[in-house]
C-alpha angles and dihedrals in degrees: 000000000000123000102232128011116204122210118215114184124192153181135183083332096116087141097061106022096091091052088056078049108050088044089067094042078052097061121121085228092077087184095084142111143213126232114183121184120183119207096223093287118197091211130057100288096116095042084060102053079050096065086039099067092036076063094056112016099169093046101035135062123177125207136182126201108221097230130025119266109203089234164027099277110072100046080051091057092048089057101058096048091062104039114109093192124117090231126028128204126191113236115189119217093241101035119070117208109230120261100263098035103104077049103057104038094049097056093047085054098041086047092039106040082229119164090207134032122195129186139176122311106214110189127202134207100218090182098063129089093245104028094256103219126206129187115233111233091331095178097079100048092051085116139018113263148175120198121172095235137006093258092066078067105024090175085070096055093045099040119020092062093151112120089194099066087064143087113206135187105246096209079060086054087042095050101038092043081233105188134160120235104275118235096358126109118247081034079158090062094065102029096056085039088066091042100044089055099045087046112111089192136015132185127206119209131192095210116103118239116156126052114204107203119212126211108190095170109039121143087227101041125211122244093266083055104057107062087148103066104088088212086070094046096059093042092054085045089046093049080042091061102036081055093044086050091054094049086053104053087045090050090234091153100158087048083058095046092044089052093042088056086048096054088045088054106033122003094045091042093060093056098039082053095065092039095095084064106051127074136246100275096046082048097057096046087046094051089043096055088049097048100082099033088053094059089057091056107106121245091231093059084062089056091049099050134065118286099239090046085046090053104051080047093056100039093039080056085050099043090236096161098166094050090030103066100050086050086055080064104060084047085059099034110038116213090024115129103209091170142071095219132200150248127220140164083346091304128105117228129184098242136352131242103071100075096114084062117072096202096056093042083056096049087039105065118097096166093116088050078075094227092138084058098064137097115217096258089064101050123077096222118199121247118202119201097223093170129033114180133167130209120172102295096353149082131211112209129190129171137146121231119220115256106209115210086328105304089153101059114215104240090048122128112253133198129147140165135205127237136191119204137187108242093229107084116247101032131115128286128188125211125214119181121254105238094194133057121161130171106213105172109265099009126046104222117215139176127186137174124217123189089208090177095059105036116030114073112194118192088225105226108049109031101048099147121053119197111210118215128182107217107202130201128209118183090333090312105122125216140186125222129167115222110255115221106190109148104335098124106245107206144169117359135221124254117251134191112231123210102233098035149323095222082085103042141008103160150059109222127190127234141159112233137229091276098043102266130122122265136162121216123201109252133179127220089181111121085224087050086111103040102055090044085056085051095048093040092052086053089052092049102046135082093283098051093037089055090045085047095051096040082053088050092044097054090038087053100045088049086054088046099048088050099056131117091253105047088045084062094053090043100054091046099035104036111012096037088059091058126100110280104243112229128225087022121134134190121210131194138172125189092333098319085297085124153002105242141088131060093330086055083048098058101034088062092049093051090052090046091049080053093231122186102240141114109241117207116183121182129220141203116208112348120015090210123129085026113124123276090224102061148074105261110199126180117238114257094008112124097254078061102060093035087058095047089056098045088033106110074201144056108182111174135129100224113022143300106235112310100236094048113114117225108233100226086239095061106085107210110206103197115208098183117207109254137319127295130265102140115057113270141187110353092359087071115100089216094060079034098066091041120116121257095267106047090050080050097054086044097053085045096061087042089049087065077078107118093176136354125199124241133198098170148031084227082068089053098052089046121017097031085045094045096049092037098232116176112238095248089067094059123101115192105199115102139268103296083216088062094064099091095055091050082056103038080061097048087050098052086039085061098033100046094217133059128259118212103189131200101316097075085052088051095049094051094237118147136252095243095042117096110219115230114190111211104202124174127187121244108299106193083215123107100063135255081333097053091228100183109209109214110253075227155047106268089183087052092044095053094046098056100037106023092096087064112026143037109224114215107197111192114166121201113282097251084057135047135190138212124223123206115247085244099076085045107152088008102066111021125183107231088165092117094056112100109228128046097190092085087042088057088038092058091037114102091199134004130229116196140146117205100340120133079230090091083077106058087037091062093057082070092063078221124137123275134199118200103208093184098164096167107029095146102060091039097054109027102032092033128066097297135261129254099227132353109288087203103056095038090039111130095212143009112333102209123178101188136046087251101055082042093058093049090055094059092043080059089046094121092045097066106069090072096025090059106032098118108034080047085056091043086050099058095041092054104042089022106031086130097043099102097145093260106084095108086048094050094044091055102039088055104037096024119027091101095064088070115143 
């Protein structure tokens, strides 16, 4: 008896099947079978499992079903009927198991008792040029595991829905009458549903075993290639129910919830995807077959999924065709608004028209998606073609761009050009005007004419598709849109004259691509076209285009390679660090380069006041906007960066330059620091705490670059100072240089005896009789990879009650960002994406906070505070630790709940006097060194001598 059969089914695929073959006789398990089973093939393909097995007769046995099937499941089902193995395992005809897999599995079975094995999916992409390989679903096959049933690991049973990547005990198939659907697509779906849930153990292997080969481009296409064909669409529905109905009689109603959530997300979106290109009557039998299936869905499976995947399910529930296809574009093009969406009882919702239903309202609402908060030139509009016409050389274009909630103002100046690019970077593009501009409401309407013949030159080999953009733009702000196809009829194209020759192209033709947009390929109507392209393609492919193509690689990947983490390293130690230190040269950075602000901001301006002789290089991460005009910008981690920290005499930043740079002992590092400390920080931390010897050696040796590090208060240097173990020479006691402005602003307002609020409430457009109140929050690792902060309490609640009275300023903390609904616009307004907070303290009446070192700075100001510290318990004693009791050291009202929040407010006018002292004992103790001179006494000490 053999140890594993291997079934390999197959049907009109005589060409592959004896490499899937051979890759089983290959095998490191000698003890295993083949099993071949032909679906009634009309080519060889029996005739060469027949060979096959006259080749190995004792290995290989070759069957034939009478009739043809329609699909995988049958032959399947053949083939388990005549294997003899203890284990069988499923081998496509066009896929190959790697070399160790039957190994492997065995053994994990044969150790474990497991009924089913299942190891790692690799698929490759046979079409590219280098195979591109992708993991399926990785993630759960990152150890190896054992659980007792499926619903110990609900993500196996959802995703990984292949039968071929498995070993199973065949007593377990025969036991159990495990078959797959007979004559029906996804046959696997339904079939490792049953087993899984029959399956009393299950183990889990990293090891890759099974690689699914992918022909794209295939004349005959496989069942996950061909969407488009209806008949695929109600077989993977039919396999859905009959699973949906099994989760139900065995009362599995968070396996149903947890694959409901996986159709909405995955099978449904690769059939909407391919919706713009169909036409109406495809539409209405698609939208008929998911009608019924879509009101099963739980409610739940729309909350769990993204919004834009949660709305085409809705309005193709709905049958909402004219709301439903844009939306289709935003599936297939994700951050493009193809709506203009619409307001509504102080909400944003994608589209209008399903206000009188609560779920769709729900499902609906993009307002925390932050649309409404975005300027033009941050938002990617959908542009629909809506006319395509030819005329001679030229084309004649018309379209109109969504207009979200107005964006584009009626009365803005408009201008916009066209351009066609090759798709290859680098490469050439060519601009035409748009005649036409016209605002209409919630759509600008455009036409524009290219004489394509005369003006757009294509080399003619290597830039053989041209993408077309409109670049509009509104009042002198520039944005991008792709022209959007959908079912405007593309015909005809007009004839080009390429540079190298015309033998290979002599037209433009027009296309949709894969993601909807309008593109024109080069295509020949020479009877030599193909030829000559044979020809070409030959050349490439010979020895002087293969030796062109890997010198191009080479160098591509050399210029990868030199820009790595790891080579910058070595470039900035073994090459930049050996040139002359330049003098009178200063890097700043702020966060991160995130932003120019803080001390470092503090101390560049007094050393231009004090008109000081230096070159200035900050750096900047993302946009260099709102960075001064006079200075070097370098972005962090580029290569001038690095070349400027190893030839700077001086490092000036508040958080730290890059961990694994050496400091040159000539280079002096002033370290700012960020704020006081409350939460445990360095060395304090239980996480550095529980490090080995050599990774807390290689932190305190990027901490001990330090030259200096600036003090406000004995309480840092019993923290910070201690936590970072700093030696007491390093320390300089004398205040935040960014604190500089608030000490004065209250000097100012003590000898005054009123407040001035400067330029920025003007700015911000707040009135004269309205307090301002500054909501800032400390970092909160919640939001996702976008660090989205939700509010601890209701905005909208908040601005109703009090907005009649305050002005409420929101900045999160510069790793998150919020969004505010359009109905507390000009009472609660987001200042989170200005750089420095100082002028934003300095304008706040009072400060709400919660854990931010920003109640430090604030205090200076002898102005109220409010501690909303709704969830105190979990942040200081499940987090990393405090330094000393919030509650008993608090400067101001410590409140846990909205309500308490709100009474606080209510109290607002009463604090001032309330909290006076504690307010005075606050600052001598956590600013006894912020006296409003810190930037003047760091450059009088460090930087005096560089005087004109």
């Amino acid at each position: 008896m053999p140890d594993v059969s291997v079934v390999v089914i197959v049907y009109n695929d005589a060409d592959r099947l004896p490499t899937a073959v051979q890759s089983v006789l290959d095998q490191t398990l000698r003890d295993v079978e083949v099993v071949i089973v032909d679906d009634c093939s009309t080519d060889r393909s029996f005739e060469v499992a027949q060979q096959l097995a006259a080749t190995h007769p004792e290995r290989v046995r070759a069957f034939q079903l009478p009739e043809n099937s329609g699909a995988g499941g049958e032959p399947r089902n053949a083939g388990i009927q005549h294997t003899k193995g203890r284990y069988v395992m499923f081998l496509d005809s066009d896929d190959v198991l790697e070399v160790n897999a039957c190994r492997n599995m065995l053994e994990a079975a044969e150790d474990t008792g497991s009924d089913i094995v299942s190891g790692l999916c690799v698929r490759l992409h046979k079409d590219t040029r280098n195979q591109k390989r992708d993991e399926w679903y990785s993630w759960l096959y990152s150890t190896t595991r054992t659980i007792e049933s499926v619903t110990e690991l609900p993500d196996l049973f959802v995703w990984d829905t292949l039968s071929t990547n498995k070993c199973y005990r065949r007593e377990f198939l025969i036991e159990h009458d495990l078959r797959f659907p007979k004559g029906m697509f996804y046959e696997d779906l339904m079939f490792i549903a049953d087993a899984y849930l029959a399956a009393k153990r299950i183990t889990l292997i990293p090891n890759q075993v099974y690689f699914w080969h992918v022909f794209e481009r295939a004349a005959v296409k496989s069942v996950t290639n061909r969407r488009h064909e209806m008949t695929n669409y109600a077989h993977r529905l039919e396999i859905h129910r009959r699973i949906d109905a099994l989760l139900a009689e065995r009362g599995l109603s968070e396996m149903r919830l947890a694959k409901d959530v996986k159709f909405l997300k995955h099978d449904l979106v690769l059939h909407l995807r391919d919706l713009p290109f169909r036409d109406e009557s495809y539409r209405r039998e698609f939208a008929e077959l998911s009608r019924d299936y879509l009101a099963g869905i739980a409610p739940e499976a729309y909350e769990r999924v993204q919004p834009i995947q949660a709305i085409c399910a809705y309005l193709l529930q709905q049958g909402d065709w004219d709301n439903l296809i844009p939306a289709v574009d935003t599936l297939i093009n994700r951050d493009k608004v193809s709506s203009p969406l619409a307001e509504h009882d102080g909400r944003i919702y994608w589209c209008g028209g399903h206000f009188d239903d609560a779920f769709g309202r729900q499902v609906l609402d993009v307002t925390d998606i932050g649309y409404h908060e975005k300027p033009v030139n941050q938002l990617f509009l959908r542009n629909q073609l809506t006319s395509y016409r030819q005329s001679g050389g030229s084309v004649t274009l018309a379209g109109r761009i969504t207009n979200p909630l107005g964006v584009v103002p009626p009365g803005a100046n408009l201008k916009g050009v066209l351009e066609f690019s090759a798709r290859r970077r680098s490469l050439q593009s060519f601009q035409f005007p748009v005649q036409t501009l016209r605002h209409e409401g919630d759509t600008v309407h455009w036409e524009a004419a290219a004489d394509l013949t005369a003006q757009l030159r294509p080399l003619g080999i290597v830039d053989t598709i041209w993408d077309v953009r409109l670049r509009l733009d509104v009042d002198g702000v520039r944005t991008t849109t792709r022209l959007t196809v959908a079912d405007t009829p593309l015909a005809g194209g007009p004839p080009v004259r390429p540079r190298l020759t015309r033998m290979v192209a002599d037209r433009l033709e027009p296309h949709a691509s894969a993601k909807g947009h309008l593109a024109f390929r080069l295509v020949s109507e020479s009877r030599n076209a193909e030829r000559v392209q044979e020809l070409i393609t030959r050349g490439v492919r010979g020895t002087p285009g293969t030796l062109a193509k890997t010198g191009y690689r080479k160098a591509k990947a050399l210029r990868k390679k030199v820009t790595s983490g790891d080579n910058k390293l070595r470039a900035y130690h073994e090459v930049f660090s050996r040139l002359p230190i330049k003098k009178r040269t200063v890097v700043f950075e702020s966060h991160l380069g995130k932003q120019y602000s803080d001390s470092p901001r503090a101390i560049y301006e007094e050393m231009r006041r004090q008109g000081l002789d230096f070159e200035a290089i900050w750096s900047y991460a993302g946009s260099p906007k709102d960075f001064p005009k006079d200075v070097t910008l370098v972005k962090r981690w580029s290569l001038p960066y690095l070349k400027a920290l190893a030839q700077a005499e001086f490092w000036v930043d508040n958080q730290s330059y890059p961990l694994k740079l050496t400091k040159r002992p000539e280079t002096t590092y002033l370290q700012t620091w960020h704020g006081s400390a409350l939460k445990n920080m360095g060395f304090d931390q239980p996480s550095l705490k529980a490090q080995t010897r050599q990774q807390q050696a290689e932190q305190q040796q990027s901490l001990d670059r330090f030259d200096r590090f600036l003090i406000r208060s004995e309480h840092d240097v019993h923290t910070l100072a201690k936590a970072f173990r700093l030696k007491e020479r390093t320390l300089l006691r004398v205040g935040y240089p960014r604190n500089d402005a608030l000490v004065r602003a209250r000097e100012r307002e003590a000898e005054l005896g009123h407040r001035e609020r400067g330029p920025l409430a003007a700015e911000l457009g707040i009135p004269e009789d309205k307090t301002v109140l500054l909501y800032a929050p400390t970092f909160r690792k919640t939001g996702g990879r976008h660090g989205r902060f939700e509010l601890p309490f209701d905005v909208e609640r908040f601005a109703d009650q009090f907005g009649d009275r305050f002005v409420l300023l929101v900045r999160s903390h510069y790793l998150n960002h919020v969004v505010l609904p359009p109905t507390v616009q000009g009472r609660v307004i987001d200042v989170s994406a200005r750089h420095d907070v100082t002028p934003i303290l300095a304008l706040a009446d009072g400060l709400i906070t919660d854990y931010s070192s920003v109640m430090f700075d604030y205090a200076l100001l002898d102005r109220p505070l409010v501690f909303f510290t709704y969830d105190y318990d979990e942040y200081v004693h499940e987090g990393r630790g405090t330094y000393f009791d919030l509650l008993e050291h608090a400067p101001g009202p410590v409140v846990r709940t909205e309500d308490e929040f709100h009474e606080a407010i209510k109290s607002f006018e009463s604090q001032p006097l309330d909290y006076a002292k504690s307010r005075k004992e606050f600052v001598a103790k956590f600013g006894e060194y912020d006296r409003g001179d810190a930037a003047r006494s760091i450059v009088d000490q460090f930087f005096a001598q560089w005087s004109r």
